[in-house]
C-alpha positions in Angstrom: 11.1 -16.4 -8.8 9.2 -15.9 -12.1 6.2 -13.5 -11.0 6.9 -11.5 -7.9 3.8 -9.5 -6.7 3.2 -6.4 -5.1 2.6 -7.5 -1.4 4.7 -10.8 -1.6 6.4 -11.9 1.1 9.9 -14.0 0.5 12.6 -15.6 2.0 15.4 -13.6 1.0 19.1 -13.4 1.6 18.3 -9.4 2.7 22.0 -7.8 3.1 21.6 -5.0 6.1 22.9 -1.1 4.8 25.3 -1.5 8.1 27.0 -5.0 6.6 27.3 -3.1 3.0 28.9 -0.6 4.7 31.5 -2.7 6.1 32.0 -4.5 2.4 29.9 -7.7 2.8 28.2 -8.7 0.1 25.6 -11.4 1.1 23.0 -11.4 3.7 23.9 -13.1 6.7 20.5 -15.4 6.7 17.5 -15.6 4.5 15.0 -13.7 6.2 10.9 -12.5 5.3 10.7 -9.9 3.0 8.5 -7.5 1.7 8.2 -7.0 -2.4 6.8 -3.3 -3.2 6.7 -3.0 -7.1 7.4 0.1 -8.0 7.2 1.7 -11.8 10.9 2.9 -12.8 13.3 3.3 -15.4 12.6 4.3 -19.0 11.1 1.0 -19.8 8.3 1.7 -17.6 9.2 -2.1 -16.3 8.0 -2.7 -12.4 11.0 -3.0 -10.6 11.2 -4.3 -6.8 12.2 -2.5 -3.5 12.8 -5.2 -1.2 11.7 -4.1 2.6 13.4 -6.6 6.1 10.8 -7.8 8.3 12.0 -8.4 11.3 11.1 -9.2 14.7 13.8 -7.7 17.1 12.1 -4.2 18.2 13.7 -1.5 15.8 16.6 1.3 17.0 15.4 4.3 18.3 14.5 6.6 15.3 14.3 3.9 12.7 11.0 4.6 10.5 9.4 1.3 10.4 5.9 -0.3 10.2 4.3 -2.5 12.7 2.6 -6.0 11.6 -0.7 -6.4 12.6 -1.9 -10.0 13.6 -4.0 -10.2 10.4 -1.0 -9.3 8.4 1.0 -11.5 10.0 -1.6 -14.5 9.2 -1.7 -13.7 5.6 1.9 -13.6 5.6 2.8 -16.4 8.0 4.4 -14.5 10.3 5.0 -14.2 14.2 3.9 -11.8 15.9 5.8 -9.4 17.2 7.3 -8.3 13.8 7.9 -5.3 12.4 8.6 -4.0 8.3 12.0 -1.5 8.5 11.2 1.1 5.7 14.2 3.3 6.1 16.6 1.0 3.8 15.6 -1.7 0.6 17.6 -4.0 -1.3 16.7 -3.7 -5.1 17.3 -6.8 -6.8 16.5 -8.6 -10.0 14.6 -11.1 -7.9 13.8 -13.4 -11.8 17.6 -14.2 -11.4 18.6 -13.2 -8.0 20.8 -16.3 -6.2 19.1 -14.3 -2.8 15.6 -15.6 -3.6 16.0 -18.3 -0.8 12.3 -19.7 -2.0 10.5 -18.6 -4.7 7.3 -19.6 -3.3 6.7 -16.8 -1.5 5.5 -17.3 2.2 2.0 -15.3 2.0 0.9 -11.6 0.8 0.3 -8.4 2.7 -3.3 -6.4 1.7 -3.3 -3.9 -0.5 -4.0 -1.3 2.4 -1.3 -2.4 4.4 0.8 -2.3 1.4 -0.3 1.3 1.4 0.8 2.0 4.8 4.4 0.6 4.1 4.8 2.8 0.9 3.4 6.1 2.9 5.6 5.4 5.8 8.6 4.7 3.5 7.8 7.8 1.1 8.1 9.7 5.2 11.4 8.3 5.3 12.8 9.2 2.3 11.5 13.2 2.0 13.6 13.2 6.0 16.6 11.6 4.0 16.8 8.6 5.7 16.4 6.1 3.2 19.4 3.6 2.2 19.6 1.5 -0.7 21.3 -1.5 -1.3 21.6 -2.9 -4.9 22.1 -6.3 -5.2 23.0 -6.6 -8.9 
């Protein structure tokens, strides 16, 4: 992937917090993802929390973001579906072997975007955020 985007969403090897836990190291099945650029690091370089989407209802207590229908369109996406903002993958996604395409499947609006980012920034001031480098 040469130019991801704010908003993009990609098929992605995404490796669950739970598998990483238990030493895995890939992702069990590329699945849609959600690319949030975020400003970080003392180069001042965007650098990309990677979001699951997923469309199994989420655990109890799980901070997460429902897909509207006209998110789902843009994105080409099913509906029921769901963005789980309580754990990320960070990866170098210009060299990552878990970009499964790197045509990414559609984009999520900026508002929406802003949804996801609020809901996530919830998650982490309760603590409940995990991360999952990929590097």
């Amino acid at each position: 992937m040469t130019d991801p985007r704010h908003g993009d969403v990609i098929l992605y090897s995404y490796l669950w917090a739970r598998e990483h836990e238990r030493g895995e190291e890939t992702g069990r099945k590329a699945r849609p993802t959600c690319v949030m650029l975020i400003l970080g690091g003392k180069d001042g370089q965007p650098r990309p929390l990677l979001f699951p989407i997923t469309s199994q209802p989420p655990r109890p207590g799980a901070h997460h973001v429902p897909i509207p229908e006209t998110e789902a369109r843009r994105a080409k996406l099913y509906t029921p579906a769901w963005v789980i903002v309580d754990e990320f993958n960070t990866d170098d996604l210009t060299r990552s072997w878990a970009v499964e395409d790197p045509t990414p499947l559609g984009q999520f609006s900026r508002r929406f975007m802003s949804r996801i980012a609020a809901e996530a920034a919830a998650a982490i001031r309760a603590g409940a955020v995990r991360n999952v480098p990929r590097r």
